[in-house]
SEMAR-122327 format. One line per 4 residues: for each residue x, y, z of N, C-alpha, C. Coordinates in Angstrom, 1 decimal. Each point is the difference from the previous one (the first is absolute). Last residue first. Layout:
! SEMAR-122327
X/Y/Z/X/Y/Z/X/Y/Z | ... .
END
This chain:
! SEMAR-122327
-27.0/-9.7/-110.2/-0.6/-0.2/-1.2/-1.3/-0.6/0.2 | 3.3/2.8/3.3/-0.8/-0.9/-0.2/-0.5/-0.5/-1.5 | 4.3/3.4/1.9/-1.0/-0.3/-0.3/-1.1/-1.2/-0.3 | 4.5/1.1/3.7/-0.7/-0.7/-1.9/-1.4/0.5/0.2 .
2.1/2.6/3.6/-0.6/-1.4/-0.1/0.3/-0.3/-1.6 | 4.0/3.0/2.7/-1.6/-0.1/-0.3/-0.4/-1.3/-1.0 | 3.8/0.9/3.9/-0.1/-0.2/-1.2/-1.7/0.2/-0.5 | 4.6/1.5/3.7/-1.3/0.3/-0.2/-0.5/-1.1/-1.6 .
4.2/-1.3/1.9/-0.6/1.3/0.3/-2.0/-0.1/-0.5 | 3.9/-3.8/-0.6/0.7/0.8/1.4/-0.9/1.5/0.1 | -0.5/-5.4/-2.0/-0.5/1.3/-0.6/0.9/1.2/1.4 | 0.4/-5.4/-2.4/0.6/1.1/1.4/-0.5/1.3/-0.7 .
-1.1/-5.3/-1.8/-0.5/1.1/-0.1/0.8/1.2/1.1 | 1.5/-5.2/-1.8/-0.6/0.3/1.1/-0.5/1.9/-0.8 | 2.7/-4.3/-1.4/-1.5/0.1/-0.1/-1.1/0.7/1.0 | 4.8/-0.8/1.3/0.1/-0.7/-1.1/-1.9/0.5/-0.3 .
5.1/1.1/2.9/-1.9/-0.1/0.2/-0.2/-0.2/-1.9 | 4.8/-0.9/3.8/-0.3/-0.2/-1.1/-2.1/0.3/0.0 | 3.2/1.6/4.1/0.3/-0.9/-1.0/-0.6/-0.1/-1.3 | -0.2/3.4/3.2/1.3/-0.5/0.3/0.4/-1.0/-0.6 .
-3.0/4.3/-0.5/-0.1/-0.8/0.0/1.4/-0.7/0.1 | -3.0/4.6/0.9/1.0/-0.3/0.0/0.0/-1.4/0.1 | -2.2/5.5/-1.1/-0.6/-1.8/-0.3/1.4/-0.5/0.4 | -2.5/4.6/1.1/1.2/-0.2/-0.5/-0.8/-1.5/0.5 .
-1.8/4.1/0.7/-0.9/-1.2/-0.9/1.4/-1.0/-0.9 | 1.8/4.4/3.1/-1.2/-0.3/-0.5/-1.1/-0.9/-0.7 | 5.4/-0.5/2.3/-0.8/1.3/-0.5/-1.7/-0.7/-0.5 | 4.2/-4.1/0.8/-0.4/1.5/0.7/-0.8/1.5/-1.3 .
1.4/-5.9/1.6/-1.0/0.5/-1.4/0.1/1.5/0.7 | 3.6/-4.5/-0.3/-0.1/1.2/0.7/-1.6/0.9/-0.9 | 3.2/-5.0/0.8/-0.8/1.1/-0.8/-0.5/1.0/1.3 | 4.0/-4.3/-0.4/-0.6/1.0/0.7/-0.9/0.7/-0.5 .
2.3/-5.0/-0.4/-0.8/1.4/-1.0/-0.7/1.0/1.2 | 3.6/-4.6/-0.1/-0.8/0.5/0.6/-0.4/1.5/-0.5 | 3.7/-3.0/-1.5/-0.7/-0.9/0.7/-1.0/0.6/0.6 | 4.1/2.0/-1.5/-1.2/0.0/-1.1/-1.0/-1.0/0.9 .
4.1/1.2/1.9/-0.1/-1.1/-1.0/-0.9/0.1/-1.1 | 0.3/2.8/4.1/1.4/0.6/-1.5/0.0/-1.3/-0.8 | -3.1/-0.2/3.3/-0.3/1.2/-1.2/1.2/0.1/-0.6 | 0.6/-3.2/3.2/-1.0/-0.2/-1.3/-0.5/0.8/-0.8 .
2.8/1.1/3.7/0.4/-1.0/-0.8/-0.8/0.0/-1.1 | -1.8/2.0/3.6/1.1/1.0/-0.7/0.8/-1.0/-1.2 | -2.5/-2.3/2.8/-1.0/0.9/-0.5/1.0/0.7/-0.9 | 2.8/-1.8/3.3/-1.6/-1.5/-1.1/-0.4/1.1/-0.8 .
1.5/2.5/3.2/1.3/-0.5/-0.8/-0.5/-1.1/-0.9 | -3.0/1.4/3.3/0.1/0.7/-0.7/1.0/0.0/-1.1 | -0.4/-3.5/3.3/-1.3/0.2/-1.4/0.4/1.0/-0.3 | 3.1/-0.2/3.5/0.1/-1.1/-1.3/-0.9/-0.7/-0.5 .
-0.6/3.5/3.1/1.2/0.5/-0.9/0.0/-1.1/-1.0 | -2.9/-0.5/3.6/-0.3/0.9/-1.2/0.9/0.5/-0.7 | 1.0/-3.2/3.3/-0.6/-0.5/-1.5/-1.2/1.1/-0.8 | 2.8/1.3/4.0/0.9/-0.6/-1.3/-0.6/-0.9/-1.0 .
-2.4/2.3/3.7/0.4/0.5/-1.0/1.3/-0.4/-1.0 | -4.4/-1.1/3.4/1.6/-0.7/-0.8/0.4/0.6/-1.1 | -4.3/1.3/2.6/0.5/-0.8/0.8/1.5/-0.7/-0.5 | -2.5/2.4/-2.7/0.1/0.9/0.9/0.9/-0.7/0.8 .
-1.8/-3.0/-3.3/1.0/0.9/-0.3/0.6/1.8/1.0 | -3.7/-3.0/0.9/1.2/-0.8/-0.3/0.9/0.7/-0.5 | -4.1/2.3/0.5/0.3/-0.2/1.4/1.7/-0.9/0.1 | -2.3/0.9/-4.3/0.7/1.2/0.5/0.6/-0.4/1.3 .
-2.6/-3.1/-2.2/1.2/0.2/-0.6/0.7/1.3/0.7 | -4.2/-0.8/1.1/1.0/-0.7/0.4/1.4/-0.7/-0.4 | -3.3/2.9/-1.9/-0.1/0.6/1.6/1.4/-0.8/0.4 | -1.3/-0.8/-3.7/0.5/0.4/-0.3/0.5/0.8/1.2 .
-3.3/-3.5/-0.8/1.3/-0.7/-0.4/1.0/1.5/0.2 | -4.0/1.1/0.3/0.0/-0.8/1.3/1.6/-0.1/0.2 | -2.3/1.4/-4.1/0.7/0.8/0.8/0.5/-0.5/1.3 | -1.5/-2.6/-3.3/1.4/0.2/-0.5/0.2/1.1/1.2 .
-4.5/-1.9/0.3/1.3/-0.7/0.2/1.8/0.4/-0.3 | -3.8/2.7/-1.6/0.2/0.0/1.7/0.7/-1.2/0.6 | -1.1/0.3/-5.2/0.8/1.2/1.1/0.0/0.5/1.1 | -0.1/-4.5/-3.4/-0.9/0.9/1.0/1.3/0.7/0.5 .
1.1/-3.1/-3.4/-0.2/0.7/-0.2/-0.9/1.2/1.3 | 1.4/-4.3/0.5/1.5/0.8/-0.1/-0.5/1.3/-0.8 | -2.1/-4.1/3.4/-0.7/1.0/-0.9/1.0/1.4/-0.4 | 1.8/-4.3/2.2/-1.7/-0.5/-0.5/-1.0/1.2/-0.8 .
4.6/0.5/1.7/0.1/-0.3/-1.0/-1.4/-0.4/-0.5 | 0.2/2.7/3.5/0.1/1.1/-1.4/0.3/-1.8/-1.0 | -0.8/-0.6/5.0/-1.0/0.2/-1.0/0.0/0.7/-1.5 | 4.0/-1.8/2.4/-1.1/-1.2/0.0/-1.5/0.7/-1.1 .
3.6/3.3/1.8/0.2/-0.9/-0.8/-0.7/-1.3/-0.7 | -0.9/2.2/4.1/-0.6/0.9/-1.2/0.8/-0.4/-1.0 | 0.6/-2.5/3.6/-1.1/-0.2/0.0/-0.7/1.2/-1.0 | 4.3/-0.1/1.1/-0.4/-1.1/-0.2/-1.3/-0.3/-0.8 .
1.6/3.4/3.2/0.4/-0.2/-1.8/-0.2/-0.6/-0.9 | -1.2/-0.5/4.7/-1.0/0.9/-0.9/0.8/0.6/-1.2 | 2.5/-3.2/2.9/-1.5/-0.3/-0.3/-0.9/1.2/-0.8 | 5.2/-0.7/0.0/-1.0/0.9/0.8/-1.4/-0.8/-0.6 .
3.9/-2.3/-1.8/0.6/0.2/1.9/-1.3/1.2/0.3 | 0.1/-0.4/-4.6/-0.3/-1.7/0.6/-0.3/0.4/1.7 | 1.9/3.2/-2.9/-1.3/0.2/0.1/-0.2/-1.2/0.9 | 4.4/-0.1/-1.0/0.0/1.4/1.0/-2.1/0.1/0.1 .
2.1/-3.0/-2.8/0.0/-0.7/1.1/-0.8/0.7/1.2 | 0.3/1.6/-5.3/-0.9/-1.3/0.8/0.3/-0.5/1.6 | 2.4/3.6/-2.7/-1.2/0.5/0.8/-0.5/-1.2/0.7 | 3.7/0.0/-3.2/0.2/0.5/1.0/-1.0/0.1/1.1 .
-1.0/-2.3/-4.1/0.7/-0.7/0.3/1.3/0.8/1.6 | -3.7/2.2/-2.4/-0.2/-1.1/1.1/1.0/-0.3/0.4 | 1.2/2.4/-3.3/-0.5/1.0/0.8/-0.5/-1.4/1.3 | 1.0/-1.6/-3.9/1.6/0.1/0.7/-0.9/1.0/1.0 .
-2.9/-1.8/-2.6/0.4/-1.2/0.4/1.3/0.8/0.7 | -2.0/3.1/-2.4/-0.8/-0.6/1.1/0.6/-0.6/0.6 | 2.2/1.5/-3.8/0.1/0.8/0.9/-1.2/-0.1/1.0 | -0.1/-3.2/-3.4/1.5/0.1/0.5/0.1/1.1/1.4 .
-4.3/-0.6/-2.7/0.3/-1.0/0.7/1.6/0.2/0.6 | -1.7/3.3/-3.4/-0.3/0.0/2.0/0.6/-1.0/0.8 | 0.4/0.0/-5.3/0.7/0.5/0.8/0.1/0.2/1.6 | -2.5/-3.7/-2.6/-0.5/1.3/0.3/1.2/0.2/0.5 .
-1.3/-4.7/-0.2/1.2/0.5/-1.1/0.0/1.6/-0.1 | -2.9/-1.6/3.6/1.0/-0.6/0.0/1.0/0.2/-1.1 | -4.7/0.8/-1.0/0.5/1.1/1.4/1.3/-0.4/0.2 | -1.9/-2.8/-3.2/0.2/0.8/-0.4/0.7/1.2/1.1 .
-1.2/-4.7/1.7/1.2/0.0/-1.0/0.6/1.5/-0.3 | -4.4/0.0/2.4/1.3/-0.2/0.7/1.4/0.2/-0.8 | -4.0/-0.9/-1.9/-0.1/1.5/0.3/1.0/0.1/1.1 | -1.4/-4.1/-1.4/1.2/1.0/-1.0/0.1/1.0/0.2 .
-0.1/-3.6/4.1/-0.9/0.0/-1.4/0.7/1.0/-1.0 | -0.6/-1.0/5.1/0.6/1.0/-0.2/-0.6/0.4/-1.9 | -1.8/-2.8/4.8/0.3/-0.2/-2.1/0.4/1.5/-0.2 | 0.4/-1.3/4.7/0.0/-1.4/-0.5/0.6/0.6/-1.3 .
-1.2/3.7/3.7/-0.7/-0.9/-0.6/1.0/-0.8/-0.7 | 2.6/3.5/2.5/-1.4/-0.1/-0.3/-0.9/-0.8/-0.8 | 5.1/1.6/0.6/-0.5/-1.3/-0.6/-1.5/-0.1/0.9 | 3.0/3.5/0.3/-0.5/-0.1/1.0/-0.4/-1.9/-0.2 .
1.2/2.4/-3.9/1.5/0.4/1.1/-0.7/-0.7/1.1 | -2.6/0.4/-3.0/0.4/-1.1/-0.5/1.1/0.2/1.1 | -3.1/3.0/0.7/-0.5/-1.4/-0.4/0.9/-1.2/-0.3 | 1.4/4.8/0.2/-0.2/-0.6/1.5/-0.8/-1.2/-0.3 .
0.5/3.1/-3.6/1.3/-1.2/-0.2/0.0/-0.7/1.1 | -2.2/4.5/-1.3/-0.4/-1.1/-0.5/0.6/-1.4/0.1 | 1.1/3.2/3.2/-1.4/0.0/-0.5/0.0/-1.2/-1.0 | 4.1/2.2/1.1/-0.2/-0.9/0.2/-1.5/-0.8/0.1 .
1.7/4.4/-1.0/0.9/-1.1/-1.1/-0.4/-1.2/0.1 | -2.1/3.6/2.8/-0.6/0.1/-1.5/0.7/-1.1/-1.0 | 1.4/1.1/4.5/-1.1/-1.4/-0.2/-0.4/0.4/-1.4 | 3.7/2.0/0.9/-0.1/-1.0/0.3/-1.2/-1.0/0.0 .
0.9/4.8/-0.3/-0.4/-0.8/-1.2/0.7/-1.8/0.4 | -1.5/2.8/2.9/-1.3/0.0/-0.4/0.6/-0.7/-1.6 | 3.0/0.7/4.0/-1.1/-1.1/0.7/-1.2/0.2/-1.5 | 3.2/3.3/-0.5/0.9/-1.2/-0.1/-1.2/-1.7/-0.1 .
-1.2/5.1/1.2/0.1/-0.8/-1.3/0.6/-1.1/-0.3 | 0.1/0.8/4.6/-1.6/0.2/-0.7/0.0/-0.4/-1.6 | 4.1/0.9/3.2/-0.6/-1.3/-0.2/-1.7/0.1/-0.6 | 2.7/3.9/0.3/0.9/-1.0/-0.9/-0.8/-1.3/-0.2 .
-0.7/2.9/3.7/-0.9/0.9/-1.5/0.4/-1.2/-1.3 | 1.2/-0.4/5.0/-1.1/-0.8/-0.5/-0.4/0.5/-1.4 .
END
């Protein structure tokens, strides 16, 4: 079961933002759809489901944490739910944890997916693009006032 843990965590992390539209949740998908959809993710979601979807369908409480992470893909107790139960499925079949981890293994040798890593002390780690933003990593003293 040590294998299936990480496995079960970056799976929902790929799949998170993409269970909305993968799950087709609401009607207006719209442009924030469009844009998520031309996203390197979209490929290695739609094929990760595209193994997963039936196997979740067939348990009701996979299901049913699926259901909740797409209506809220950002909460992090939905995704852990989602992740409980990723494990329990993938415990329970281990040939389809061979063939996500082979998915997975795939795509990093594609480029298709950014691992970061932030280790040691006030260490900063970013996966995509930050733009207008401030990262202080230590101690900083005040501005003075004028």
């Amino acid at each position: 079961m040590d294998a299936v843990a990480p496995l079960a965590g970056q799976v929902v992390q790929i799949l998170a933002p993409f269970l909305p539209y993968l799950l087709k949740v609401g009607e207006d998908l719209g442009a924030r759809a469009t844009k998520q959809m031309e996203d390197k993710g979209w490929d290695l979601a739609s094929k990760l489901w595209g193994r997963l979807g039936a196997k979740v369908d067939a348990r009701p409480s996979a299901r049913e944490a699926a259901v909740d992470l797409a209506a809220q893909p950002t909460d992090e107790d939905a995704q852990a739910v989602l992740r409980v139960q990723m494990k329990k499925l993938l415990a329970d079949e281990p040939e389809l944890q061979r063939e996500l981890a082979a998915l997975l293994k795939e795509a990093q040798g594609s480029g298709s997916t950014t691992t970061v890593t932030a280790s040691g002390d006030r260490s900063v780690a970013i996966g995509r693009d930050v733009r207008g933003s401030t990262i202080i990593t230590g101690d900083s003293q005040p501005h003075p006032r004028r």
